[in-house]
C-alpha positions in Angstrom: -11.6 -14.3 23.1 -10.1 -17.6 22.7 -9.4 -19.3 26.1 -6.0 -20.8 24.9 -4.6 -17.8 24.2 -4.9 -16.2 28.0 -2.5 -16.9 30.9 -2.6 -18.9 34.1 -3.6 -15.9 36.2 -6.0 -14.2 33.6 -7.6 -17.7 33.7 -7.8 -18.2 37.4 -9.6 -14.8 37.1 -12.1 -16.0 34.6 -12.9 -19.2 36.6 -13.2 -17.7 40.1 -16.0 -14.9 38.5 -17.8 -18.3 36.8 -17.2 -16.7 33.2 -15.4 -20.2 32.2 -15.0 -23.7 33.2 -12.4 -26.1 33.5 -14.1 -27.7 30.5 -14.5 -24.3 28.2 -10.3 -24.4 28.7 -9.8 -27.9 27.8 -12.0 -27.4 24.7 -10.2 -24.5 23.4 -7.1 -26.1 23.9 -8.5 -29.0 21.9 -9.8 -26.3 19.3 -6.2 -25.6 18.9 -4.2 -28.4 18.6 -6.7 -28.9 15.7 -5.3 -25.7 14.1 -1.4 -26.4 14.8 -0.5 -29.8 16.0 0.1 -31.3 12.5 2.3 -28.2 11.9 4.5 -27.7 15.5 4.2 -31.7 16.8 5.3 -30.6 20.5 3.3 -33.9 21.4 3.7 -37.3 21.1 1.6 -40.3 20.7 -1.6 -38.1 20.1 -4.9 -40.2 19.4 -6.1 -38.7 16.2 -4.0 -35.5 17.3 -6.4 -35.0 19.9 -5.5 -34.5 23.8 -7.1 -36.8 26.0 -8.8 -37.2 28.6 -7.3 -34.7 31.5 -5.4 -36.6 34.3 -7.2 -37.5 37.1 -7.5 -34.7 40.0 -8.3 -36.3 43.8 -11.5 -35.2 45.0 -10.5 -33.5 48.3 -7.3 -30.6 46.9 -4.9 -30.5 50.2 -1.3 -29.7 50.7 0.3 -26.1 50.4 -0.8 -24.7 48.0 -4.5 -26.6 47.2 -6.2 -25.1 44.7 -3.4 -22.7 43.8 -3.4 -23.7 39.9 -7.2 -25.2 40.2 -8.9 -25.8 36.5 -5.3 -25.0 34.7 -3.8 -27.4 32.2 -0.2 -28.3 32.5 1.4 -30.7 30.0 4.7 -32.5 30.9 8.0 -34.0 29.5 8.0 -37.2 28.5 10.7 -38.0 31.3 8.8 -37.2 34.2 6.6 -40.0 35.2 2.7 -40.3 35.4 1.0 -43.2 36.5 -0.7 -45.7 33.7 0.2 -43.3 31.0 3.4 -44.2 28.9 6.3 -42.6 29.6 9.1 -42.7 27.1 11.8 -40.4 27.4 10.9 -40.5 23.5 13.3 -43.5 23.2 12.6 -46.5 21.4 14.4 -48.6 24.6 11.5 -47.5 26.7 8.3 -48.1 24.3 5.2 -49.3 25.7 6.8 -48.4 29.6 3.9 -47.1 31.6 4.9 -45.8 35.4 2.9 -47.7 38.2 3.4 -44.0 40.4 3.5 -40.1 39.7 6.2 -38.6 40.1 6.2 -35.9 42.7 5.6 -33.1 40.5 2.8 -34.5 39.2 1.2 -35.1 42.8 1.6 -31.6 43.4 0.4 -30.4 40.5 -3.1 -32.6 41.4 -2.4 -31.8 44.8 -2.8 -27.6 43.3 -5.5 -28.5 41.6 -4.1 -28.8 38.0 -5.5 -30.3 34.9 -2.6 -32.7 34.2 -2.8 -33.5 30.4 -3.2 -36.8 29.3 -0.7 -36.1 26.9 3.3 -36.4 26.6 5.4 -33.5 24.8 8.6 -34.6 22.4 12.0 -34.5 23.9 15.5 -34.9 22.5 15.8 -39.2 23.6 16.8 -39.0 27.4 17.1 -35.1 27.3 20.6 -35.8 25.2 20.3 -32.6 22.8 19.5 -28.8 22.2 16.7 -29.4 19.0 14.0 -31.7 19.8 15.8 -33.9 16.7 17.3 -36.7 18.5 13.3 -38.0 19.4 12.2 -41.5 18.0 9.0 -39.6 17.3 10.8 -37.0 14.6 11.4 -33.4 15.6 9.3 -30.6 17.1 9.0 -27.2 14.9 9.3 -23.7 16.3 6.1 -22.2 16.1 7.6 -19.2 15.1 9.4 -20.8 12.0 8.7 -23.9 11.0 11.9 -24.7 9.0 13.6 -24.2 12.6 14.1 -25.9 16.0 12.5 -25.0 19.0 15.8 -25.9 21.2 16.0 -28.5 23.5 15.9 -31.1 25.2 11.9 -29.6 26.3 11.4 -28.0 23.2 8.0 -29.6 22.9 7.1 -28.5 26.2 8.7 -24.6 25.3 7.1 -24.7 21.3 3.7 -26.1 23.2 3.4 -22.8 25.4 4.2 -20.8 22.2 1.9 -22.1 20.3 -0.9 -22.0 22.4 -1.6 -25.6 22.8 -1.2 -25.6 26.4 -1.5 -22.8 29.5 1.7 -23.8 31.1 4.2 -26.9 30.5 6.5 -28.7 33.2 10.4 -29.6 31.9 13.8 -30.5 32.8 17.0 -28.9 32.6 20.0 -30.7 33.0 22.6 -28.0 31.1 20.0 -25.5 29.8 17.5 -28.0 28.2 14.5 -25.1 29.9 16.4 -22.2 29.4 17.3 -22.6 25.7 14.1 -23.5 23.7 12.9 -20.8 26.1 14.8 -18.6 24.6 14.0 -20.0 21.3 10.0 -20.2 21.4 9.8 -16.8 23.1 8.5 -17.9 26.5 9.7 -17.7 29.8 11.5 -20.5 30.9 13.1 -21.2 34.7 15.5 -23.7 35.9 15.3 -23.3 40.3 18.0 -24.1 42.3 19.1 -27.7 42.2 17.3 -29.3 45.1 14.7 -27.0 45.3 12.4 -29.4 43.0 12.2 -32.9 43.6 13.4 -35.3 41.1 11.5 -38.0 42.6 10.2 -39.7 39.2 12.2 -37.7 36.9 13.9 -40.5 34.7 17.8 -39.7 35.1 20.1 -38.1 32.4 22.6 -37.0 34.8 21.7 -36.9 38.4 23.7 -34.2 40.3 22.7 -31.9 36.7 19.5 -32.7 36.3 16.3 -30.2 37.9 12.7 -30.0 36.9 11.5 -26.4 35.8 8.6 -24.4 34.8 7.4 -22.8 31.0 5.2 -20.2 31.0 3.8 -17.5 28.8 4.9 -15.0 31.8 6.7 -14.6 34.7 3.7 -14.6 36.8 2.5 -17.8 35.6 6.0 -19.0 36.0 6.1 -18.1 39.6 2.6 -19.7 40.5 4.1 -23.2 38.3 7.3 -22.7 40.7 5.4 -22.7 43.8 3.0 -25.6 43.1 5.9 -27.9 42.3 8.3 -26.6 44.8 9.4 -27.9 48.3 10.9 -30.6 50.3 10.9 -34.6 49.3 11.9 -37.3 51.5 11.7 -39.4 48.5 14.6 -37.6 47.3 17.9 -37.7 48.8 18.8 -34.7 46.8 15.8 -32.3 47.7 16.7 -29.1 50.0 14.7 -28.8 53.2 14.1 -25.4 52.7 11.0 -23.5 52.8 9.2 -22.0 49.7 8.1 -18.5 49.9 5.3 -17.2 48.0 6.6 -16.9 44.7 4.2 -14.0 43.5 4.9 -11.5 46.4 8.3 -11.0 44.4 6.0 -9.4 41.6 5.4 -5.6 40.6 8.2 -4.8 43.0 11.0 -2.5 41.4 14.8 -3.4 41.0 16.3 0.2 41.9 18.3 -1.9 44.8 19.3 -4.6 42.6 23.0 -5.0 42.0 23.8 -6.9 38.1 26.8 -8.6 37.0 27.5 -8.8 33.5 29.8 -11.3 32.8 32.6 -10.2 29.9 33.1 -14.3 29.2 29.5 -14.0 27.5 29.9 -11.8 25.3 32.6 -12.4 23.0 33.5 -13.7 19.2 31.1 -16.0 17.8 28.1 -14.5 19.2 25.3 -13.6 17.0 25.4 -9.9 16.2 21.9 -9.2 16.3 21.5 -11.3 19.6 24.3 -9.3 21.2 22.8 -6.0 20.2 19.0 -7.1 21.6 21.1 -8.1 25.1 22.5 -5.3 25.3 19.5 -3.2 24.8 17.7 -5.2 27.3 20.4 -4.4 30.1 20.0 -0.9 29.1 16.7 -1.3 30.1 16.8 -2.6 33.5 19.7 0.4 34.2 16.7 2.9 33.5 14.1 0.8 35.7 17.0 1.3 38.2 19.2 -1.6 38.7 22.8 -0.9 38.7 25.2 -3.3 36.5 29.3 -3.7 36.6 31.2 -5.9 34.4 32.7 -9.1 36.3 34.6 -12.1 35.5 33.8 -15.5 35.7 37.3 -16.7 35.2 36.6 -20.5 34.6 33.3 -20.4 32.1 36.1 -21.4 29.1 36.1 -24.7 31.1 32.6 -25.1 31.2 31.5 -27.0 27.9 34.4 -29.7 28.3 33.6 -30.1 32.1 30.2 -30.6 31.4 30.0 -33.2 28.4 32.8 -35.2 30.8 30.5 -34.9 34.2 27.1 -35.1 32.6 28.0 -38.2 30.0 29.6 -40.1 32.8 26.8 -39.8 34.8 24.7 -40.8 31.8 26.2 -43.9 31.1 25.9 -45.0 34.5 22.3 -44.0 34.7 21.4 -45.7 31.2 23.2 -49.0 32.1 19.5 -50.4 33.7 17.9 -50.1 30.2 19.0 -54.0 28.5 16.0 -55.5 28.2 15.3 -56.9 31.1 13.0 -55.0 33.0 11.8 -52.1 31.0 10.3 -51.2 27.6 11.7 -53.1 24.5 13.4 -56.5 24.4 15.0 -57.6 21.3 14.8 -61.7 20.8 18.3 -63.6 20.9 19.8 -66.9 21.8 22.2 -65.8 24.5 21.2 -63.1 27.4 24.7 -61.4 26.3 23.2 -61.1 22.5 19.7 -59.8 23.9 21.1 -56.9 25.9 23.4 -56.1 22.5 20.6 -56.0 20.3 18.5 -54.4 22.6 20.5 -51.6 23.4 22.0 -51.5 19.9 18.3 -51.3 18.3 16.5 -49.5 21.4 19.3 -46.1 21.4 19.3 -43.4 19.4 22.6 -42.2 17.9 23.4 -39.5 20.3 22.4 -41.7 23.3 24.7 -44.1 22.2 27.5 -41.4 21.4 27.1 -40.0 25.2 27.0 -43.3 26.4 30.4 -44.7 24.9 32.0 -40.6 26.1 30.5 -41.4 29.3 32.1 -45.0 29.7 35.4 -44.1 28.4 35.8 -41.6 30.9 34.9 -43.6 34.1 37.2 -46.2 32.7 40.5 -47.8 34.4 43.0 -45.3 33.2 41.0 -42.5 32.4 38.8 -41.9 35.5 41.7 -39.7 37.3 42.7 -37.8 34.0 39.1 -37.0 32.6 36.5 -37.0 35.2 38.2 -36.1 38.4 39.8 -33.5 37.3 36.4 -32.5 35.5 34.9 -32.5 39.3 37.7 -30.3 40.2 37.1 -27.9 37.7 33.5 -27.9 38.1 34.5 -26.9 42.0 35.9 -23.7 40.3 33.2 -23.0 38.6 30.7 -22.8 41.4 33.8 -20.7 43.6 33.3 -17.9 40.5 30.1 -17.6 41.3 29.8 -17.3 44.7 32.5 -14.5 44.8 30.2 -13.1 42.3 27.6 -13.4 44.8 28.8 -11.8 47.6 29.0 -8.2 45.8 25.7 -9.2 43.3 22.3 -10.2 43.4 22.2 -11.6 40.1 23.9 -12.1 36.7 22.3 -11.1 33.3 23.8 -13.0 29.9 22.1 -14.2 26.8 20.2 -17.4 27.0 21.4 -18.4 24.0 24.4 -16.9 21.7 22.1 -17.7 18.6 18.4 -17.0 17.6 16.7 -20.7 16.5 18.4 -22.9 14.0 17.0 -24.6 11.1 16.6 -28.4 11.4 19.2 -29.8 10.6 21.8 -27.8 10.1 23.9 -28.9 13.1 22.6 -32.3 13.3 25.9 -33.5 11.9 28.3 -31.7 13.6 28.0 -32.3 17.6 30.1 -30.3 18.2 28.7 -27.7 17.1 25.3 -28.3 18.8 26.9 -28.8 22.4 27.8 -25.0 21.8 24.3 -23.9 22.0 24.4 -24.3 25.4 27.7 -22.9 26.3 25.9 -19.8 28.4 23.6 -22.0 30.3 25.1 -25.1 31.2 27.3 -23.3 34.1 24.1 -22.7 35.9 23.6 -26.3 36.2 27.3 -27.4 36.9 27.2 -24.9 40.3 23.5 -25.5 41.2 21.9 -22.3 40.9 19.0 -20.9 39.6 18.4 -19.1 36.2 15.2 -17.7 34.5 15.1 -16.8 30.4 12.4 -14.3 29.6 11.9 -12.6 26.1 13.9 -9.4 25.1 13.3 -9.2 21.3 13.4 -10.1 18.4 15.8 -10.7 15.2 15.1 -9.4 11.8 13.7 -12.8 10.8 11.2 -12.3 13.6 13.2 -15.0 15.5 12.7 -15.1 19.3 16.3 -14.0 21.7 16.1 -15.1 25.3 17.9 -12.6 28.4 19.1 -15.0 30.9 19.3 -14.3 34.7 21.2 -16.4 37.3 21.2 -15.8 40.8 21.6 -17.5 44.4 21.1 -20.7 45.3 17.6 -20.6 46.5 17.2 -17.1 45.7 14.8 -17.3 42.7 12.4 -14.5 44.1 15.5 -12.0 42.9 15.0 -13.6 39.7 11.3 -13.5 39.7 11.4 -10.2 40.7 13.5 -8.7 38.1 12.5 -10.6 35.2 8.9 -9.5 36.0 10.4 -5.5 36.5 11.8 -5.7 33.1 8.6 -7.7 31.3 6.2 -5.4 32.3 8.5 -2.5 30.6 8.7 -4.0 27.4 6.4 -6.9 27.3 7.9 -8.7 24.7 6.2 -11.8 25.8 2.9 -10.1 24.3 3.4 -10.9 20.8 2.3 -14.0 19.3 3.8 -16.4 16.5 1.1 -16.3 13.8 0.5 -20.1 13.0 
């Protein structure tokens, strides 16, 4: 059997009995992106389309969990840096920009014994998107239709796992950017709670948003990812000094104590018929495994999409304001300093950066700051109150990921507003700080991919772990394959 095509765990099997080597992996992986690169493009700047060499790995494997994902390839976002190797954020502003550190993910992921690719995957520019089209590099294709997207912004990361070309994939998720192309590959996706990674080298969309996540093609190879890149951070202010349980203890344990909230908000006009009918099915299903579910309210998610695009392109345009020239990437010739930073940063951004940027700026401005993003603060208080009264009676929420199956390219790309819907039943998640999983539940006519979604706790992703893995192993959707 092809060793691309097996899990994390089926691999770490295979290795500890000797019947395959770090190497045998990497070649089969190699094998592959022969087959389907030129056809999915989840990476970027590929030498002759090949991967290559793997990511250094320190001699003497220490820390928490050493050895824990030991001969496994991971890729990574291009917005999570890695010492020596360029790192992008698939934006012409950054080109050429090579980190002189790792970002801590990646030391943990050496630290477990990974094989770190030496090998970036396409991202909407700066994680502003939900296709994969806003990259200076072109788009990513869904592996499971070419003609579509594979979501976004880590849809290169999420159409890598599907495809094969990689054993697991490390992204970020600042308003769904995991959970959505997820959903749309058909792989299991997981944003944690917001603190619970550190964003220590994570190169900033929107700071109190953003949170580093795992793909995986299961929920057990999700919860080994979580664990190896989980944990404390005194290099970031943000990171939770809480400890991280043993992720995989949470699996093959049933749900006939788990209490489900199903939120009416989600599932109302505009959603995708098939997509509601699949949901539905799949909450059927984890009533019969034993779970009990009651409708609830979430009272403010109407708010949600307006808060968010206020919140998160303020915070953008504060965090993009360092990128003029200056001391990163490209620098565009001029006369005056005042010219270079305008033709830098008129050249170097994309159109939707630049779009987010000027919504961003207008809303901090003199005049505006009190009307627009305080009161979008406020707001985003009652958001997070919703669901901690939800919390207090629940142990988790189930919606849809997504309330549409993949689009084709292009069809939103001029409307914005349009696309900023397609994360209007993840982007609360973010906004409150908690954690939420998407693992497969079906599939549309069209053989398109639907995500279930699960939010829970802050901190509390072994409830999540646990059920999604109850309800994959009933229906194990993530079993079937796009045929590339």
């Amino acid at each position: 059997m092809d060793l691309h095509r097996l899990t994390a765990h089926e691999l770490s099997d295979r290795l500890k009995k000797k019947e395959a080597t770090p190497e045998d992996i990497f070649s089969s992986l190699q094998k592959r992106l022969a087959e389907t690169e030129g056809k999915v493009k989840a990476f970027v700047r590929l030498a002759d389309g090949r991967l290559g060499q793997i990511r250094r790995t320190p001699p003497q494997l220490h820390g928490r969990n050493a050895g824990l994902l030991s001969g496994i390839p991971v890729c990574i976002k291009d917005n999570i840096c890695t010492e020596g190797l360029a790192t992008e954020c698939c934006s012409r502003i950054l080109a050429g920009f090579k980190p002189p550190y790792d970002a801590t993910v990646i030391r943990r992921l050496h630290e477990a014994g990974a094989l770190v690719l030496d090998a970036k995957t396409n991202m909407d520019e700066f994680a502003f998107g939900s296709s994969t089209e806003n990259s200076c590099f072109g788009p990513t294709h869904n592996p499971w239709d070419l003609d579509r997207v594979p979501g976004g912004s880590s849809g290169g990361s999420a159409a890598a796992v599907a495809a094969d070309e990689t054993i697991l994939a490390v992204g970020s998720d600042t308003g769904g950017s995991i959970r959505q192309p997820a959903s749309f590959c058909g792989v299991v996706g997981m944003k944690p709670t917001y603190g619970r990674v550190s964003r220590y080298g994570l190169i900033a969309f929107a700071s109190s948003l953003d949170q580093i996540g795992p793909f995986a093609k299961d929920v057990h190879d999700c919860a080994l990812l979580l664990e190896a890149i989980a944990g404390h951070d005194p290099m970031d202010s943000t990171s939770a000094d809480i400890p991280v349980p043993d992720y995989t203890k949470s699996l093959g344990k049933d749900i006939k104590n788990i209490r489900i909230g199903i939120p009416r908000e989600y599932f109302v006009e505009g959603m995708d018929p098939e997509v509601k009918t699949i949901v539905t099915e799949a909450i059927e299903k984890l009533k019969s495994l034993g779970a009990s579910t009651h409708e609830v309210t979430l009272a403010h998610t109407q708010y949600a999409v307006p808060v968010y695009y206020i919140v998160a392109t303020a915070e953008a345009s504060s965090n993009l304001a360092r990128f003029d020239g200056v001391q990163y990437g490209l620098r565009v010739k001029a006369s005056r300093m005042i010219d270079m930073y305008k033709r830098t940063r008129g050249e170097g951004f994309g159109a939707e950066a630049k779009r987010r940027i000027l919504l961003g700026t207008f809303a901090l401005s003199h005049g505006y700051y009190d009307a627009y993003y305080l009161r979008a603060l406020k707001v985003r208080t009652l958001i997070k109150n919703d669901f901690d009264k939800i919390f207090k009676q629940f142990d988790c929420i189930v919606t849809p990921t997504s309330p549409t199956p993949a689009f084709t390219i292009g069809e939103r790309a001029q409307d914005p507003l349009q696309m900023y819907l397609s994360d209007i039943y993840t982007i609360s998640a973010n906004l409150a700080g908690i954690p939420g999983i998407s693992v497969p539940c079906g599939f549309t006519k069209k053989k398109l991919p639907v995500g279930l979604q699960i939010l829970g706790k802050p901190f509390d992703e072994e409830t999540l772990i646990r059920t999604a893995h109850a309800y994959e192993q009933k229906t194990r959707w993530n079993k079937t394959r796009p045929s590339l």
